[in-house]
C-alpha atoms as one frame of an Amber mdcrd trajectory, in Angstrom:
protein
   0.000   0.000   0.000   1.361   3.061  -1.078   1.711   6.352   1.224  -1.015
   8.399   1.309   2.144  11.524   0.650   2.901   9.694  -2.618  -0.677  11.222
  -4.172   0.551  14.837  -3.343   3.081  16.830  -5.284   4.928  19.041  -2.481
   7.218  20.668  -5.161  11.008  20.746  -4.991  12.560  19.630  -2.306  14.316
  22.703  -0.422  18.140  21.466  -1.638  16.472  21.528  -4.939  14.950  24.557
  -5.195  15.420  27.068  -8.060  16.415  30.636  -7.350  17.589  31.952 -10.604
  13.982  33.267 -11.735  14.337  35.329  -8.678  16.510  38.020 -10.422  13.353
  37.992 -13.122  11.141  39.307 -10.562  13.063  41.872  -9.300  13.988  43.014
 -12.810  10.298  43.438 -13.291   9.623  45.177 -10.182  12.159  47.741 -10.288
  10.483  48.028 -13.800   7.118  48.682 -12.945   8.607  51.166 -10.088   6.982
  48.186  -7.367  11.220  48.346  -5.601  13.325  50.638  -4.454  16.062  52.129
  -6.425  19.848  51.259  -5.608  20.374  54.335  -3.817  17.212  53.678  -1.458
  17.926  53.645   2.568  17.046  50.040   3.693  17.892  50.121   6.787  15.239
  48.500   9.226  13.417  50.944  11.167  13.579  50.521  14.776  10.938  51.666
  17.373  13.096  53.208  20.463  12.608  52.457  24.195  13.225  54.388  26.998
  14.854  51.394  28.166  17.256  48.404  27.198  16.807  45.165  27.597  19.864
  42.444  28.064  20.888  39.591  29.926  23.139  39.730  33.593  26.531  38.628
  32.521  28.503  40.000  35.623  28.311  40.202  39.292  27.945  43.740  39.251
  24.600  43.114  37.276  23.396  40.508  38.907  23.590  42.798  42.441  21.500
  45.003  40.966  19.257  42.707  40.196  18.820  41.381  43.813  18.173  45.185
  45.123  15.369  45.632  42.341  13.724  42.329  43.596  13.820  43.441  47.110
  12.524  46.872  46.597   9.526  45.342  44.286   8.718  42.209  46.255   9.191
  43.935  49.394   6.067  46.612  47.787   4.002  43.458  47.627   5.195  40.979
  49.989   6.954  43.236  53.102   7.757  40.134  55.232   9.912  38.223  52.276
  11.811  41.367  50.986  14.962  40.781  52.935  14.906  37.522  51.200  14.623
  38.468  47.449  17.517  40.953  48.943  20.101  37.852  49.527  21.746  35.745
  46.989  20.187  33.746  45.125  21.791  29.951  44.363  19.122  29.146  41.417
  20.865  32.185  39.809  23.779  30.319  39.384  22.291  27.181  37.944  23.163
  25.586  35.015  20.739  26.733  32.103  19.623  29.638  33.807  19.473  32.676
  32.727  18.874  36.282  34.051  17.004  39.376  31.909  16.821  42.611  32.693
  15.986  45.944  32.086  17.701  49.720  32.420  16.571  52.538  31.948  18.553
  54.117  29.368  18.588  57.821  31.340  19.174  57.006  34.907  20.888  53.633
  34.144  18.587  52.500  37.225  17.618  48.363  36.412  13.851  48.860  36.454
  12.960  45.365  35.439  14.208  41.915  35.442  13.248  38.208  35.151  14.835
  34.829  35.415  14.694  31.724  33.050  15.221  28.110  33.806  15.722  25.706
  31.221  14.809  22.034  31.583  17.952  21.010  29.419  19.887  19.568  32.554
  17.703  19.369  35.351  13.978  19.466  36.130  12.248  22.869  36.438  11.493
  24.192  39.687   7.555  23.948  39.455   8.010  20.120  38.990   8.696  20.133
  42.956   4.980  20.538  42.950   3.020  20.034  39.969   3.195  16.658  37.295
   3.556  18.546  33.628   0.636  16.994  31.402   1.315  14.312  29.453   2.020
  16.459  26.177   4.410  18.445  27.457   6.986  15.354  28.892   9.991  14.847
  26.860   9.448  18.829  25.847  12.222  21.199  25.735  10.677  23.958  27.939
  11.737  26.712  30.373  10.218  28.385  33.329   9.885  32.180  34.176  10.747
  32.900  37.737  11.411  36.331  39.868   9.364  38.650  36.503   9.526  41.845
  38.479   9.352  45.892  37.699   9.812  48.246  39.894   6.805  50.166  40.887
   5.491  53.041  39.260   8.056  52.696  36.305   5.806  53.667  33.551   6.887
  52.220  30.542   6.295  48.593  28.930   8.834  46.721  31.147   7.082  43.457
  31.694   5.981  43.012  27.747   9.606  43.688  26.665  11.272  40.932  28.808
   8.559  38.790  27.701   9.540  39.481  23.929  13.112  39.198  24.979  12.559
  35.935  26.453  10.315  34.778  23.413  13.139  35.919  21.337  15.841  33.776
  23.459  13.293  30.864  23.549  13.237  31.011  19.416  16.674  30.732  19.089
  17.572  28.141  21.658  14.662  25.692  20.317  12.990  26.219  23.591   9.168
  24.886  22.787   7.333  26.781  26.204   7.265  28.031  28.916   5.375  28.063
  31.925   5.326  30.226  34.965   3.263  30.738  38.618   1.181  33.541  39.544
  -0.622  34.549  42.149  -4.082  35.104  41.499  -3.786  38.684  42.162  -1.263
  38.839  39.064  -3.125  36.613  36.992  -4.451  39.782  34.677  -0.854  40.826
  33.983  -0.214  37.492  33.045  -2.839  36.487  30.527  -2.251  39.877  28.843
   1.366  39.148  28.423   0.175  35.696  26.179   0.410  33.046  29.174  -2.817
  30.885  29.322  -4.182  28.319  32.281  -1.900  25.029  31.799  -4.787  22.765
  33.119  -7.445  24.685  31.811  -9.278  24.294  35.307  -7.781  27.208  36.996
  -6.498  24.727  39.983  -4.439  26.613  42.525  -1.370  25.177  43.974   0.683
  25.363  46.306   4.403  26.446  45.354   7.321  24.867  47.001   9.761  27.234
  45.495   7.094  30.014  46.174   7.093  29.917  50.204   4.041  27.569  49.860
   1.707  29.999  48.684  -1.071  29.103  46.383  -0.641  30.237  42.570  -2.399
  29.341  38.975   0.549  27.517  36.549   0.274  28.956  33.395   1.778  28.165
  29.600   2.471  29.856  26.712   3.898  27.975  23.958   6.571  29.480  21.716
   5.658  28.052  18.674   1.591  28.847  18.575   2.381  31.991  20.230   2.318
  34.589  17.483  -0.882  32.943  15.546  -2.207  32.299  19.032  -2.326  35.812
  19.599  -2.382  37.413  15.785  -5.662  35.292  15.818  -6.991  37.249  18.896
  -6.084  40.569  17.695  -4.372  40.979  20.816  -3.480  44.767  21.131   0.510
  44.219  21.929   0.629  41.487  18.865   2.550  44.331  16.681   5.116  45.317
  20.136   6.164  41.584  20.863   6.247  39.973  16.626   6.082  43.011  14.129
   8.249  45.307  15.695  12.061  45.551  15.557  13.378  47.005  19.552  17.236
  47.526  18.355  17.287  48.435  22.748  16.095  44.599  23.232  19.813  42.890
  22.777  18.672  39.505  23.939  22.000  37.560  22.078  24.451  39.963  22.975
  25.836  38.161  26.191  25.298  35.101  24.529  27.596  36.429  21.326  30.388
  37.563  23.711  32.964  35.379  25.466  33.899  37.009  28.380  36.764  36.598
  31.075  35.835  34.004  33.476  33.732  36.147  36.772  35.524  36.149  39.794
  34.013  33.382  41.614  31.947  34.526  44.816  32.777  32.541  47.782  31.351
  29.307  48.160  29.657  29.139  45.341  29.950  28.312  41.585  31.124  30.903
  39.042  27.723  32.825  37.385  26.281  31.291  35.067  25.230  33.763  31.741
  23.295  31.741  29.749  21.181  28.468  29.047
């Protein structure tokens, strides 16, 4: 019995594609005045942010980052802010790594938020929730720690979620899923992140000082039809829009000097 594939004609194969009627077209566009001339600017417009978005490849950074989650946890949670003040050892992991944002006036890190990748180890949530059955065997992350410091008014939280879409892209990372407590839960679906269970269960979160939170998902490949399909109002920000501020593969492009190695603990780790 032959494969049902066999009855369709898929066209070339992409090794055996043909490009030379390419130059064709463009002969008859630049004919019909449809392209620019040769002396045309093609440069890619870029829309400018107040604020620049990278990822913590030094100790000095990665202090700053510790004060920001103190001052914004401690805004929300006053008892635990001397303890999103202190180091942090999941910082340090293997496949983690740590985004943030500055603004570009004060140089003041407004923003930051931490990804785990399940490439070595399991992620944190998995202390205590079972991923569904479709996602086992998946490449995914986690987003820990997303915090902005209060009253920063500019779009903090959506650009380290396109950041980290970005970074999820080009390491083949298929999802990710994060906690919230239900009081964040808005922020959260508006950023693309939908119920995991579909129930809205809440659980208890070992890494999350046993407080009860929803687990959400958003997948990285569905993600831009996902939302283009629900004329969501920051599709254009996070897919159609090039941020030349958002330099998610910058850290990852350099090769820096090893980081002096704080004591007791493993040198920082940069990237997944």
């Amino acid at each position: 019995m032959s494969n049902q594939a066999d009855s369709y004609d898929f066209g070339p194969r992409s090794n055996d594609s043909q490009f030379a009627g390419l130059n064709v077209f463009r002969e008859d566009r630049e004919a019909s005045g449809q392209s620019p001339g040769p002396d045309a600017n093609l440069a890619p417009r870029g829309e400018p942010l107040a604020f620049r978005v990278a990822i913590v490849d030094s100790e000095a950074d990665l202090q700053r980052v510790q004060e920001l989650r103190q001052a914004a946890y401690g805004h929300h949670l006053p008892a635990l802010a001397a303890s999103f003040g202190r180091a942090d050892p999941v910082d340090r992991w293997p496949d983690v790594t740590v985004f943030y944002a500055e603004d570009k006036a004060t140089r003041r890190v407004v923003g930051s938020a931490r990804l785990q990748c399940n490439r070595s180890q399991p992620l944190q949530i998995e202390r205590s929730i079972v991923l569904p059955p479709q996602l086992l065997d998946r490449l995914l992350a986690e987003v820990t720690r997303m915090t902005v410091i209060p009253g920063y008014a500019q779009p903090v939280k959506l650009a380290l979620v396109k950041a980290i879409h970005l970074y999820c892209i080009g390491m083949q990372i298929g999802g990710i899923v994060c906690a919230s407590r239900p009081s964040l839960m808005r922020q959260y679906l508006n950023l693309g992140f939908d119920d995991l269970y579909g129930d809205g269960r809440l659980v208890p979160m070992a890494h999350g000082s046993g407080l009860e939170h929803r687990v959400l998902f958003r997948d990285t490949v569905t993600s831009e039809a996902h939302n283009r399909s629900r004329q969501h109002p920051d599709y254009a920000f996070v897919f159609r829009t090039y941020h030349p501020d958002i330099e998610v593969f910058d850290a990852v492009a350099r090769v820096p000097e090893p980081l002096r190695q704080a004591p007791g603990e493993r040198r920082y780790s940069r990237a997944a």
